[in-house]
N, C-alpha and C positions, 0 to 999 in steps of 0.2 A: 660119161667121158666123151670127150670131142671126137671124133673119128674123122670124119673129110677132111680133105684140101680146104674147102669152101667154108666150116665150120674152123675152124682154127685159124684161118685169115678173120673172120667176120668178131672169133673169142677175143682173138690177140689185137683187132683194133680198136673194140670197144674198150678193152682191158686199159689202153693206152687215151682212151675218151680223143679218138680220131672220127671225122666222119670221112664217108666216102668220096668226097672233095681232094679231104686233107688229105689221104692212103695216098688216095691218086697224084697229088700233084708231088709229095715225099718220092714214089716212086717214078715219077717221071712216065703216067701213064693216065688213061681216061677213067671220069668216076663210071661210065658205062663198062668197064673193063673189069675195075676192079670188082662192080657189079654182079658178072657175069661167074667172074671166077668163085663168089660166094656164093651161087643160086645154080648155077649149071653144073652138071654132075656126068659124067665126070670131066672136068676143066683140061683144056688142051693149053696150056700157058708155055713162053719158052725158057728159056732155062737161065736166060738175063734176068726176064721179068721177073720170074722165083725170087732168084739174089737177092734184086732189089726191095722185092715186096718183106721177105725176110728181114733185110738190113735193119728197113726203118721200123718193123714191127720189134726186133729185138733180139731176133732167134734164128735160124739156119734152115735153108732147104730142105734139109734132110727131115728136118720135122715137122714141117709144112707137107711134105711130100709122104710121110710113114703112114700109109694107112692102118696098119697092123699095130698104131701103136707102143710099139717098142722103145720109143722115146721118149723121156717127158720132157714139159715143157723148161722146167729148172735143167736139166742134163742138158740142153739145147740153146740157153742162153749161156749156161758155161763155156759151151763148146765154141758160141760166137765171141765170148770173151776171150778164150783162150788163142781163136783164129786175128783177131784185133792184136791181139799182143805180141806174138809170132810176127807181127812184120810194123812191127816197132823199135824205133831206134834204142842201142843198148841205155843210152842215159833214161830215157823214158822206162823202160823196163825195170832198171836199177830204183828209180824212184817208187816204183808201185811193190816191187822186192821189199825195199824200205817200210812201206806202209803196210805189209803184210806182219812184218817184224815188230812193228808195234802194235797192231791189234792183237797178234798172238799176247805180246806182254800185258793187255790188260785182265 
């Protein structure tokens, strides 16, 4: 099981067949950076940079940051999908309501 900071940046961008170019320049940072964050232990990153490394990986701070484990990685992209939706306009919301409605039906 993944346990670091550094370890679950390095799972979740291979996961996504990113190199450390592409992390960095997605999140608006250095591939030396993102580098660091997956080899230095323990990572002193700030808490913009998280977000962002988060966003484009797929999943949330908080799971990036759990060392303990206590999240997975599926509860974790829920929780990002669910934070994307929360500040979506109601037509959009009602659409993806819609298509929830149909998959239940098949």
């Amino acid at each position: 099981m993944t346990s670091t900071f550094g370890e679950k940046i390095r799972a979740l961008r291979k996961e996504k067949k990113l190199t450390l170019d592409q992390l960095a320049e997605k999140a608006q940072s250095s591939k030396s950076y993102i580098w660091e964050l997956e080899n230095k232990n323990p990572p002193r990153p700030s808490a913009d940079k998280i977000a962002k490394i988060a966003e484009v990986l797929g999943t949330t701070a908080d799971y990036l940051m759990d060392s303990q484990n206590l999240q997975s990685k599926e509860t974790a992209k829920d929780l990002a999908f669910y934070r994307k939706y929360q500040t979506m306009d109601e037509s959009k919301k009602d659409t993806i309501r819609q298509m929830l409605d149909l998959l239940e039906k098949k």
